[in-house]
C-alpha positions in Angstrom: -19.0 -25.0 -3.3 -20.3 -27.4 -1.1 -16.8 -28.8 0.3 -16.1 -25.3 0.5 -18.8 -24.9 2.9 -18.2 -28.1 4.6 -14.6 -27.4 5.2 -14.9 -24.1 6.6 -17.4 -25.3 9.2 -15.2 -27.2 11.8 -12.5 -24.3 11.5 -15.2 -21.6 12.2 -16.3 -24.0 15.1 -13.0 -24.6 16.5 -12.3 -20.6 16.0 -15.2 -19.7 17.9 -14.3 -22.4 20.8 -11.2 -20.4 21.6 -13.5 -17.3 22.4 -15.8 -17.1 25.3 -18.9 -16.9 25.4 -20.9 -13.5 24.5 -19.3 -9.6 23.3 -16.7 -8.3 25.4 -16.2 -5.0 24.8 -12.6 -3.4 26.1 -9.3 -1.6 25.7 -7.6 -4.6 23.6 -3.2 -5.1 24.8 -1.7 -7.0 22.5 1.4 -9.0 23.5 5.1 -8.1 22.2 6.5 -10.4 19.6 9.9 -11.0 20.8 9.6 -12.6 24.4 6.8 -15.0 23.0 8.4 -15.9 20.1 11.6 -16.5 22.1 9.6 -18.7 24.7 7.9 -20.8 21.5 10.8 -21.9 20.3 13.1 -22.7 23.3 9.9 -24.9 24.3 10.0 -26.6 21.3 14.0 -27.1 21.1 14.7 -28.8 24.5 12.7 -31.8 23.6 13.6 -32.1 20.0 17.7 -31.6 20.6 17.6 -34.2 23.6 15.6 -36.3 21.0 18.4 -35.2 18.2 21.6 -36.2 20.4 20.0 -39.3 22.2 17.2 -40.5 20.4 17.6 -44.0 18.3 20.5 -43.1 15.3 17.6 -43.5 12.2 16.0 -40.8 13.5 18.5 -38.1 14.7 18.5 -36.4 11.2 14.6 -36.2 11.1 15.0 -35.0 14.4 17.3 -32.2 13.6 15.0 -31.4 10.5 11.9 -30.8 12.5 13.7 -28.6 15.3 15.3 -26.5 12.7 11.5 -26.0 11.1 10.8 -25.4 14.7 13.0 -22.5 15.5 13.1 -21.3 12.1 9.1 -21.2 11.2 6.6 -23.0 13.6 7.9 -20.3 16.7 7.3 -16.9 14.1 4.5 -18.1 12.5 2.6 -19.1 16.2 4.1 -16.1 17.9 2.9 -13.9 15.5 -0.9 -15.6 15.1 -1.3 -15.0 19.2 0.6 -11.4 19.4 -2.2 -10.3 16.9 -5.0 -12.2 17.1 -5.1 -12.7 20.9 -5.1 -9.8 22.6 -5.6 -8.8 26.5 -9.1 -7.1 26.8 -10.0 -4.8 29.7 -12.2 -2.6 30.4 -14.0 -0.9 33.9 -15.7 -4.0 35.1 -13.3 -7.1 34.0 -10.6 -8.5 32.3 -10.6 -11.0 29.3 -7.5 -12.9 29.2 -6.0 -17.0 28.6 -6.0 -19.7 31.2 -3.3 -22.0 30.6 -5.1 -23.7 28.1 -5.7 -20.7 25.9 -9.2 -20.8 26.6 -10.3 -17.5 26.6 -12.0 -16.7 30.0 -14.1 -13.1 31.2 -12.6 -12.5 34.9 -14.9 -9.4 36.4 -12.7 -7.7 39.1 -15.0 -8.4 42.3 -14.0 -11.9 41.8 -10.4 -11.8 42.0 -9.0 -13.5 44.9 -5.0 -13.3 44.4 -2.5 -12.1 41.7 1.4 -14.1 41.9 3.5 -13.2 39.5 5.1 -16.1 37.5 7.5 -16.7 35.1 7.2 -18.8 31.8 10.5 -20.2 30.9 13.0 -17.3 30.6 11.6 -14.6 28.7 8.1 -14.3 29.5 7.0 -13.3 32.9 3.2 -13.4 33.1 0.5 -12.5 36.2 -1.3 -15.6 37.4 -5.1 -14.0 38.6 -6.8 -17.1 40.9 -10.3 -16.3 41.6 -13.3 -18.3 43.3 -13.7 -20.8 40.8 -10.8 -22.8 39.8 -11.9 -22.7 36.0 -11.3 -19.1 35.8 -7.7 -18.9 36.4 -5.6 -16.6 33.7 -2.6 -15.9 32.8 -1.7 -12.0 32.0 1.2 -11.7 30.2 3.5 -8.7 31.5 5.0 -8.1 28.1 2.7 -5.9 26.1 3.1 -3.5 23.6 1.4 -0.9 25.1 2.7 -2.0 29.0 2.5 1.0 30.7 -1.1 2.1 29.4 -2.2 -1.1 30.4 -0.7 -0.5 34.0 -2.2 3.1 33.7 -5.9 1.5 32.9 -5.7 -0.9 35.8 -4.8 1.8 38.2 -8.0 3.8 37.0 -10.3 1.4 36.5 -9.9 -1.8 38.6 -11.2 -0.9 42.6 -8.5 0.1 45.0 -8.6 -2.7 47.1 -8.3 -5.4 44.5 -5.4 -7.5 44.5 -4.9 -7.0 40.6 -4.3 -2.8 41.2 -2.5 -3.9 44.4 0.1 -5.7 42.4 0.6 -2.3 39.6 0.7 0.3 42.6 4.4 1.5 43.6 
């Protein structure tokens, strides 16, 4: 029991890192698990296939092992962890979303400065949201399940003239 206890400790810890500080309660958007799980594993191919064709001849076949595991399992299995477990909250005074980091970060709307959109590789394109404080740049992904509910909540609840409901308005 006691190595139980001492081995969940730094995974708790390191869980709880990942969150910010205090309850955040909001509308959770999770992200869609195609388009991430697409981006995972064409940023894990480049580098390993250069690494496979060019890379010193001993190791080529390791190489091609590990990108295969990479395509194959690392990309589903991380894909899927972050489209459940890492939603987009929101909710009538700020948004909880990732800086680039994954850092979990609580923006409140009056602190928004700019919105640019960006996108990350090929299939993911995501909302970069600047504010005051260069620590509390995120990244909103534009590819969630519920997309146009999320839009629809941002209309209603973010002020009119934010640059955040700016960027959803037709």
């Amino acid at each position: 029991m006691p190595l139980e206890r001492g081995f969940a400790r730094p995974w708790r810890r390191a869980v709880e890192s990942l969150a910010p500080r205090g309850a955040f309660e909001g509308r959770a958007f999770h992200l869609r698990f195609a388009p991430f799980a697409l981006a995972q594993s064409v940023s894990g191919v480049v580098p390993l296939l250069l690494f496979a064709i060019y890379g010193p001849t001993p190791l080529r076949f390791y190489a091609f092992l590990v990108l295969a595991f990479k395509i194959s399992a690392g990309a589903l299995v991380s894909a899927a962890i972050v489209a459940r477990f890492f939603p987009i909250l929101l909710n009538d005074h700020a948004l909880r979303a990732r800086n680039f980091w994954g850092l979990a970060r609580v923006v409140p709307f009056d602190e928004i400065v700019s919105v640019s959109p960006i996108r990350w590789l090929l299939f993911t394109p995501m909302l970069r949201v600047s504010t005051h404080q260069a620590r509390h740049i995120v990244w909103v992904p534009l590819f969630l399940v519920q997309q146009s509910e999320f839009e629809a909540r941002v209309r209603e609840w973010v002020p009119a003239d934010n640059p955040l409901r700016r960027y959803f308005e037709p």
